[in-house]
Each structure stands twice: as C-alpha cells, then as structure tokens.
N, C-alpha and C positions, 0 to 999 in steps of 0.2 A: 337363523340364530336360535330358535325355539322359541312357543310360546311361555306364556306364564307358567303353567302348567308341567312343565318338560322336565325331566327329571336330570338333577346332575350328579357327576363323576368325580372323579378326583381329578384337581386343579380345572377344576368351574367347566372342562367338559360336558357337553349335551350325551346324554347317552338316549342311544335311537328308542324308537318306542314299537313297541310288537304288538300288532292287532293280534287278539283271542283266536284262538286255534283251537278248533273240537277235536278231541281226542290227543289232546298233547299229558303229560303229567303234570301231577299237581305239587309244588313246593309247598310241604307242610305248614302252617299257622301264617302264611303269606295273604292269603285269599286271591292269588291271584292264579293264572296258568303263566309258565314258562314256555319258550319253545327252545328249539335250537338256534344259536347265533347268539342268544339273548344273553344280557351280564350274570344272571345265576346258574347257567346251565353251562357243561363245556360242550366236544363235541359230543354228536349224538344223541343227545339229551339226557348226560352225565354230569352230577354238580363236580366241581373242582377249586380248589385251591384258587387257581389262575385268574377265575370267571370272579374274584370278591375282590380283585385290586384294585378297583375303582371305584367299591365303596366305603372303604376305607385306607389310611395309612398305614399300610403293612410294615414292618421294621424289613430292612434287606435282608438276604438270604444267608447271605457272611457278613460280620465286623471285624475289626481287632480291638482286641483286649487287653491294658494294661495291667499286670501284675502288681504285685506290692514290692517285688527287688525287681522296676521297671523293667522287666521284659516282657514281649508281646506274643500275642498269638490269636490266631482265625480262630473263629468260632462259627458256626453253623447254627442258624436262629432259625425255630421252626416257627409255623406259621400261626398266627392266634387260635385259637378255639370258637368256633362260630354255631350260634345255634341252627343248627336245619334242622333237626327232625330227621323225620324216614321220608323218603323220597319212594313213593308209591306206583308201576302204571299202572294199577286200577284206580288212583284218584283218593284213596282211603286217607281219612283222616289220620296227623299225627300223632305221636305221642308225646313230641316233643322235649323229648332229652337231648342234654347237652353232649353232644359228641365231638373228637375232631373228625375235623372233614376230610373224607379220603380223596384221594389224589382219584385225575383220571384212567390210570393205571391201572390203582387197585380198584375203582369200579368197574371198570370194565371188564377185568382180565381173570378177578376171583372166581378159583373151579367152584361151578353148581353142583349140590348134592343130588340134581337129575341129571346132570351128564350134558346140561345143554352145552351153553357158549364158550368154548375153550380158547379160541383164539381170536385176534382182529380180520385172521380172514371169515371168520363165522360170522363174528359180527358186518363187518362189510357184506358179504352175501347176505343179510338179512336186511338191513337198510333199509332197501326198496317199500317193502312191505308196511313197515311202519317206522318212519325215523325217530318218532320218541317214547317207542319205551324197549323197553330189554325183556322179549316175550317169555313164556316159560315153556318146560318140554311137550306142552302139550297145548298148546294155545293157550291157556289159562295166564290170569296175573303173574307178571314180572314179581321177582323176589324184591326182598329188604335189599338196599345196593348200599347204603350208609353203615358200614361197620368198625366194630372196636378195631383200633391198628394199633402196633407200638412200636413208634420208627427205630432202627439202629442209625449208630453214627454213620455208617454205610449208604444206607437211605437216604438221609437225610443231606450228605454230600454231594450224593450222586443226583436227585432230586434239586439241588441246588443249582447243579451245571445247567440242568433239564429247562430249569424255568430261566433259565439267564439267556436262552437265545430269544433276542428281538423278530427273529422275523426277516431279517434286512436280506435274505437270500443271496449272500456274500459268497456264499459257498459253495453253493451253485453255478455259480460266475464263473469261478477258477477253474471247478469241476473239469479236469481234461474228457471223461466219459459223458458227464451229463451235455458237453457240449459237442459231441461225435453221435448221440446214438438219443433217440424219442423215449426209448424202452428204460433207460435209469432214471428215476423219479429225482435224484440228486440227492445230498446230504442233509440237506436240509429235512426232507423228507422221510427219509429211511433213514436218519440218527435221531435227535432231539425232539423229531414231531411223532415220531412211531413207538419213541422210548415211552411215552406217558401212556401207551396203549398193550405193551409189553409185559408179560409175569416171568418174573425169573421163574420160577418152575416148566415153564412151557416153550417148548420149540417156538422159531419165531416162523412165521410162515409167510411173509413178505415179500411180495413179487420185486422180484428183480435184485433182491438184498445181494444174490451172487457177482453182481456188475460192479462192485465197490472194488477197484484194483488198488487201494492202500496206498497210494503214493499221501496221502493226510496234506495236502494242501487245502484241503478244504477248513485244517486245524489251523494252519500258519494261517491264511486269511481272517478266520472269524474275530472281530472287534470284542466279542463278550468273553473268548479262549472259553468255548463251550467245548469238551472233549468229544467232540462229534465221532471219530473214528474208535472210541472206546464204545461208543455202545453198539455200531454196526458190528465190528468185531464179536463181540459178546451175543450179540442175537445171529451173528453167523454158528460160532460156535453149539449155543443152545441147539438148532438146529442141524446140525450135523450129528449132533451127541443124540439128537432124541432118532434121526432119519439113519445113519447110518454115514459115514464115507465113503467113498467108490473107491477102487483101488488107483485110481492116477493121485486122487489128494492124498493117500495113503502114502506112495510112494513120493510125492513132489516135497512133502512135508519133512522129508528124511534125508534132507542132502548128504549129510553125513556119512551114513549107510550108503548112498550111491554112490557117494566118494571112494568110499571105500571097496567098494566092489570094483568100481570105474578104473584104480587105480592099479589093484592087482590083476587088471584083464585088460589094460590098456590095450592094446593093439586090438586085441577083440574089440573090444568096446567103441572105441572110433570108427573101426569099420561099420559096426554097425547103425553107429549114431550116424554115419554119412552113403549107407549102403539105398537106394530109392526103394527096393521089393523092402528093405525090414521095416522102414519109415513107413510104408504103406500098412503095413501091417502093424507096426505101433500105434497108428493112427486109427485104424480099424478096432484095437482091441483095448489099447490104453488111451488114447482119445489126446496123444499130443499130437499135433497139427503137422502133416511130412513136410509142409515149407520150413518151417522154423529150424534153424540152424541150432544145435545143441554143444553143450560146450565141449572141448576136449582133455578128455584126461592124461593124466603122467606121473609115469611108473616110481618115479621118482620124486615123492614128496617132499613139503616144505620140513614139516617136522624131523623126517630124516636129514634131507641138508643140514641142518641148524644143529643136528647133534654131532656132526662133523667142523661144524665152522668155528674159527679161529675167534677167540676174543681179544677185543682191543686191551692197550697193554695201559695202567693206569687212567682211566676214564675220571671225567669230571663229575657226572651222574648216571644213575641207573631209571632204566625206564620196562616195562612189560608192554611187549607186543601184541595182541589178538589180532591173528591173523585170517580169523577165520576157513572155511569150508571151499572157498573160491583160490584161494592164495596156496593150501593145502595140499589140492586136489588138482588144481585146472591152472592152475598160474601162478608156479613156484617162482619164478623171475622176480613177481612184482612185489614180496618177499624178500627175497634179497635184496633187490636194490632198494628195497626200504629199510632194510637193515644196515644198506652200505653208506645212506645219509645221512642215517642216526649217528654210525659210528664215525662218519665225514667231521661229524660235528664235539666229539667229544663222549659220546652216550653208550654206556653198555645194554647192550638189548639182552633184554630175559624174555622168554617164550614158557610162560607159566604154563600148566594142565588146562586144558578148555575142551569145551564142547560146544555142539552148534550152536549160534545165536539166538535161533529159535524162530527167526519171522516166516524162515519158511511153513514152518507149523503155522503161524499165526496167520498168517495169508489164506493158506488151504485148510481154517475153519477147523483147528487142532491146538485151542490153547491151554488144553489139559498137558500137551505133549509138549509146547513151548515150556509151560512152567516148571515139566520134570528138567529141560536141557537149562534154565534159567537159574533155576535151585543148584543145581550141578556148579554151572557157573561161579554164582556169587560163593560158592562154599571152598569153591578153589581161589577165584580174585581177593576175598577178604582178607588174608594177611597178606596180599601184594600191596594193596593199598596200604597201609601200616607204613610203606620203604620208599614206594614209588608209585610214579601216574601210570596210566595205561593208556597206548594209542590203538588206535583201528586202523588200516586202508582202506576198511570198506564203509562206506557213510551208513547203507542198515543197518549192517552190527555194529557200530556205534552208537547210533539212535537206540536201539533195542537195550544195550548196556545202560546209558543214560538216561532213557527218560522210562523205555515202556516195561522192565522188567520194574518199576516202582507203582508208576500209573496204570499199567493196563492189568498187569500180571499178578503186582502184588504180592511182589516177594520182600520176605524178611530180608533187610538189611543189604537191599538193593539200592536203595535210596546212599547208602553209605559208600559203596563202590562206584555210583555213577559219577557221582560228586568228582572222581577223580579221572573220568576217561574220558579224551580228546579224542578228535578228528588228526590224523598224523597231518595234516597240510596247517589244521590248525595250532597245535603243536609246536609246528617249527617259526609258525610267525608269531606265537608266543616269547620261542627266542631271539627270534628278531630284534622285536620291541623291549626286551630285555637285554641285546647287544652282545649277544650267546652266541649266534647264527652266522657261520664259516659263510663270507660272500666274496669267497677266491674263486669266482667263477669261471669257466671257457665260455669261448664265444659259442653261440649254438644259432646259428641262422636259419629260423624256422620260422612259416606263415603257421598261426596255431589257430585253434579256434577252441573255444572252452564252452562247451554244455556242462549248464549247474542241474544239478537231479534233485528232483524234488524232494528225499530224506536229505538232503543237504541244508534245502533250506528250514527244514521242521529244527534244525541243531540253532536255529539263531544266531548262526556265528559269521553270517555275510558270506563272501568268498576268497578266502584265504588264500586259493590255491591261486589266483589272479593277482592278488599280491606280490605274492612272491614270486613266479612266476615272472614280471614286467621286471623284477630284481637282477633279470640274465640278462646278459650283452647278448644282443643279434635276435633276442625273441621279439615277433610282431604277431598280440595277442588281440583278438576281439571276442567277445562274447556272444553266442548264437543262443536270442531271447526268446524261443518260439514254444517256450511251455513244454508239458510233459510227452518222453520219448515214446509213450505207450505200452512199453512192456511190464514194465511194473513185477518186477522179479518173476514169475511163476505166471503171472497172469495171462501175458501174451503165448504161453509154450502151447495153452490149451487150445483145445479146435476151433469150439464154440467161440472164444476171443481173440484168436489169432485176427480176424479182420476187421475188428473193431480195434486192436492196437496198432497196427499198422496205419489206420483212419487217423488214430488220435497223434500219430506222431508224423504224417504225410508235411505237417509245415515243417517241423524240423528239418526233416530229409530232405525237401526244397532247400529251403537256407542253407544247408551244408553243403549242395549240389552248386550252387550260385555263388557259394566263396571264392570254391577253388583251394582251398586250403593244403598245408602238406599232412594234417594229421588232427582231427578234432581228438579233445580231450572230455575225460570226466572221470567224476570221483566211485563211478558205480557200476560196476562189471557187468548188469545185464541193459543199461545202459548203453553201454561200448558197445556187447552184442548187437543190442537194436540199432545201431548208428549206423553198424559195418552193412548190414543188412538191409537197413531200410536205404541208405543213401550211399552202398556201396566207398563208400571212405576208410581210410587207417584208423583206428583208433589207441588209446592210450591214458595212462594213467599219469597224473599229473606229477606225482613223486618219480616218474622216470624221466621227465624233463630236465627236475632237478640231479636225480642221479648222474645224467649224461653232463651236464654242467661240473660235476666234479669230477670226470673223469671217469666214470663207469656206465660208457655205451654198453 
C-alpha cells in the first residue's frame, strides 16, 4: 500500500518510486534525477504531456460547448502550461522559463541543426548506448529538447485522438495479420503508439508499417474511436513520398487506368492474366504473385451499357449510382442487375461523372493521388447531392465516399456528399422500413452462406444484405463468422503477401468447405475473389440474389 513517505497520483494512486540512476538527465529546478518509466519523463527519457496526468487534473481533450442561440459544438482543449524548464543531458542547470511542454513527438522527432537524429529508427538504433539522453553529432551534450511550439487546430485534434488510446490492445486482438504473422507489431503499435514519435516532415521508417492490409477493424473495435488507420496510412504515405514507389504500387494504385487498358485489349489481356509463362514473368518483374487469380476484363463496359439502357417510365424517385472501377471494368452484370432492383422498385438510376474511389491509391501508399481522384469526385457528386442520395455496390467505395475522403483525405465538402451515400443493400432496407420495398418475390431455393467484409463493418450499418435477403421465399441463409478473407483489396495480389493472406483467411475457407453451400456471398469483390480461390466455392453479390427474386436471373 506504500509507506508514509510514498508519493501520490491522481485519485489517491501510489506512484512507484525510482531509485537514483547516475548518468540519467536532470529535470530542471526539480532537484531530483528522472529516469525512464518514471511519471516526468516519457519514453526514452523525453518529458511529455502524457507523463503529468497524474499529477494533476487535466481538463479532457474534447468538451462541448454551448452557445448563446444554444447550439453546441467540440472543442479541442489544450493541455495546461507547466513549468519544466530545459531539460538538459549534461545535467546543466535551468533557466526556468515557463514553456508549453512539447509533446513526445515533437521532442524526439525535431531536425537537429547537426544532422543528427532524424527519425525513430535512429533514435531506436541508439538506445542501447545510453537510454536517457538524446546525444549530440559528436558525442558532446544533447541539445535544448523543450521548445517554443504553436499548435494548429490540426495538432491539436489529431494529438487528441493520439492520447485517447488506453492501452487496452483491442486492436490487436481483431488484428487479422497481427494474429497470422510474429513480424507485424499490430495497430496498436505502428498507429497511436508510433504517432507521438513521428514528424510530419519525415519519412516514417517503421519496420513492418507495410503489413497494415487496411481492412480498419482495428478502427471498428477500438472503445476510445482512436483513428488508428489514419495515421498508419499517413506515415505510409510520408514514406513512400520521401523513398520513392516501385512500379507494382505505381500501377496497383491506378485501377482505373488498368481498366481501361484491360478493357480495350480484353481478350489480350485475359490471356495473359491467365497465361502461366507471363504470370511467371509478372512475378519476376512486377512482383504480383503467379498463384493469385486476377480479375477479368470486358470489352464491353458498364458506362457504355448504361448509355444504351432504357429508362423507367414515371419513377417515384431518383437515385445516383457509383459504380465504381470493378462493376465498370470486370463486372458489368453486377451493374445491371443493380440497376434492375432499383428500377424493380420504382427508382430512376442516374450514373453521374466519377472517377476512381481512390483506396486503391490509398492502400498502395499514394494519398496524394487518392486526393486528386477524391477532389475530382466530390466536384462532380456536389450537385447530385442537392436532387438525390447516392448508392455504391461496392462497400470500399462507399467507405471511402462516406467517411474517409472527410477523415483521412480531407477534402473540401466531402463531409457534404458523404452525408448522402448508402451501401445499395443498405438502401433498399431503408425502403423496407419505410414500406417502399416491392416484396413480390419468386421462390429462390438456395443454401447461401454470407461473409460480411470488414469495410462493411467500419459503415456501422450491421448487415442489411442478411436482412433482406431471409425476406426471399426458399432462401436458407447462415453467416460464415471466421473474420477477415485476407486479401484486403491489392494486399494479397502482391508476392511478398500472397501467403500471409491466404494464412489470414485459411479459417474461412474451412468453414466455407464444411458448409457445403450452393453459393457464398458478399458485399466485396476481391472478397469473392479470395472465397472462389481460397475455398474453391461460387461466389456472388448479394444484390444478385435479390435480382433473381424478381425475375432477372
């Protein structure tokens, strides 16, 4: 329980007591030595923000705030002003000015005007040597580490997320990779614990930060909604920008482009996506893996269809389609017959101007290039929104429309357009429950089996397609719960990860093998891929179950 002596914390906590350490730094007008671990030092023998919430009552990091014509709003509350001083490793007395205290970020991570410690793998490789101080380029005294900062609202939000993760390693848990492979440190790690060690000016140099395959469960799990997959993302990116791209992420980044080559050379092109000598040699020189099955294109686009197709005659509403780069390119069907439910039900489909979604970029460590096809986007959907919602087939480009061209990407008056774009499964059981929804069904006698994909569940919207779905005479539906398929759009194509997704997704393809099913479903085309693949099954998109229900096998 402690002696008399023992010093306490916030809420009558003992805080542990550190025997003197020679050769550790000295906290300015303290008269004491700090070491690492201890309540004024963060890691490495860096003070921080974090390291003083137990000795006093900090205000939270967000409140809300009532106005005077009572409307509310978050506010970002910085952290008090606390006297340290300079924080010395020669031990030199302070000077004792009031500063704010810099985060562990910016102590660690500010460029030296001798060129030393530029990143946290510099500082890791030094460690060893001496843990508590930050040497200088020539062995001599460590610099001043305590400096003038003047946070933006940017900082200070983002800083906010940073310090809201508890620790409870949630994230980790879910983690499909961290739980297949020794070598990914998990999200917890390489997001929220790495950002406080991070300069946005600087490459991030993070072993293993490449192992992050984005499926953001580790986002839907976290209790505190720490934006974990926004800063991995973002120290991906940094480093790519500062190292260079290779040409597979070059090209993986650019569906669009392959689409469109894909599609004017189709017969070429299948051949050779299915040919073993050129797969040997893609793999040899562009580094996509020659097992992995690629998807196949058709000559014949979505977009072209659609400017031949018939509109319905007096509709009750009007709706915009994004049908993205997969539905465009590789699987005009799924297209139609998404179009053929809409108008099943009353709904004129408009098929506005778009361009790629962008996560293929954002995945392959290019969200300079997501942002140009994002910007593009929101500058064509803006007066769609004004008339009508806008649905997706595909749960990425959904996700991407809705949450991450606002959060991750930070586009102007993305926030405005997402507000209006649904999941199509979810959609229609919007009409449902509004008593909108044509359930003049046929019988359809299928054993199904439904895999929910992990951007399915980052939308919050449960499983709609399950829903509606048990709404068919003759459907016998069960859900196959065995976590992520592993390919993770773009993740699995590549060499080096081909057999770490196939690991991560070996339970599913058991449980789909053990059903016996006539056809597993899901909302995510490389999804389906991995299904067909790993556990040799049909697969299918759930809007075609419902098409066949109203008469358009």
């Amino acid at each position: 329980m402690g002696g008399a002596g023992a010093r306490r914390g916030g809420h009558g906590r003992a805080l542990p007591q550190h025997p003197p350490q020679s050769g550790g730094p000295r906290a300015s007008g303290r008269g004491r030595r700090l070491r690492r671990g201890s309540r004024g030092l963060g890691r490495w023998g860096v003070p921080c923000r974090r390291a003083h919430r137990a000795r006093s009552l900090l205000p939270p990091a967000n409140r809300v705030e009532q106005g005077p014509d009572g409307s509310h709003r978050r506010v970002a509350v910085l952290r008090p002003t606390v006297r340290t001083g300079r924080l010395r490793a020669d031990g030199a007395p302070s000077t004792g000015r009031r500063k704010r205290q810099a985060t562990g970020a910016e102590c660690l991570l500010r460029r030296r005007r001798d060129g030393g410690i530029r990143s946290i793998g510099d500082q890791v490789a030094r460690r060893d040597g001496d843990r508590h101080r930050i040497p200088g380029s020539a062995g001599g005294a460590g610099r001043v580490i305590t400096e003038e900062f003047e946070p933006t609202t940017d900082t200070v939000e983002e800083e906010a997320s940073v310090e809201a993760c508890t620790k409870c390693t949630a994230c980790n848990t879910v983690c499909p990779v961290a739980r297949s492979t020794d070598i990914f440190r998990g999200p917890k790690a390489l997001g929220p614990d790495m950002e406080r060690f991070r300069s946005p000016q600087e490459a991030a140099v993070t072993p293993g930060l490449d192992l992050c395959s984005g499926c953001k469960l580790c986002e839907v799990t976290c209790p505190s909604q720490v934006s974990i997959q926004e800063y991995i993302r973002r120290a991906q990116n940094r480093g790519a920008r500062e190292k260079g791209r290779n040409l597979r992420d070059w090209v993986l980044g650019r569906t669009r482009l392959l689409g469109k080559l894909g599609s004017m050379t189709a017969p070429l092109a299948n051949f050779g996506n299915s040919n073993p000598l050129f797969r040997v040699l893609m793999e040899r020189f562009v580094g996509i893996h020659r097992r992995r099955p690629l998807p196949k294109y058709q000559f014949l686009t979505f977009e072209r269809w659609f400017k031949r197709h018939r509109r319905p005659v007096k509709p009750r509403r009007k709706v915009a389609y994004f049908y993205g780069c997969w539905v465009n390119y590789n699987d005009r069907r799924l297209g139609e017959r998404t179009v053929a439910v809409l108008e099943r039900n009353g709904i004129e489909v408009v098929v506005p101007r778009q361009q790629c979604c962008g996560i293929p970029a954002v995945v392959n460590s290019n969200m300079d290039l997501a942002k140009r096809y994002g910007m593009e986007n929101v500058r064509h959907l803006t007066p769609v929104v004004e008339e009508m919602d806008i649905v997706a087939s595909s749960t990425s480009c959904g996700l991407m429309l809705k949450h991450d061209y606002d959060h991750l990407l930070e586009i102007a008056g993305a926030q405005r357009v997402g507000a209006r774009v649904y999941d199509i499964m979810e959609y229609l059981w919007m009409l449902h429950e509004a008593g909108e929804l044509n359930t003049d069904f046929e019988d359809v006698p299928l054993r199904l089996l439904y895999h929910a994909p992990c951007h399915l569940k980052s939308h919050g919207i449960g499983y709609p397609a399950m829903r509606l779905l048990r709404l068919i005479p003759g459907v016998k539906l069960e859900e196959v719960d065995e976590g992520c398929c592993g390919i993770s759009g773009t993740f699995g194509v590549k060499v080096e990860k081909y057999d770490l997704s196939m690991k991560i997704g070996s339970r599913l393809f058991e449980a789909v093998k053990a059903a016996g099913s006539d056809q597993v479903l899901a909302d995510c085309e490389t999804c389906r891929m991995q299904v067909e693949h790993g556990a040799g099954a049909t697969s299918g998109h759930p809007i075609e179950i419902l098409a066949r229900a109203y008469g358009h096998g």
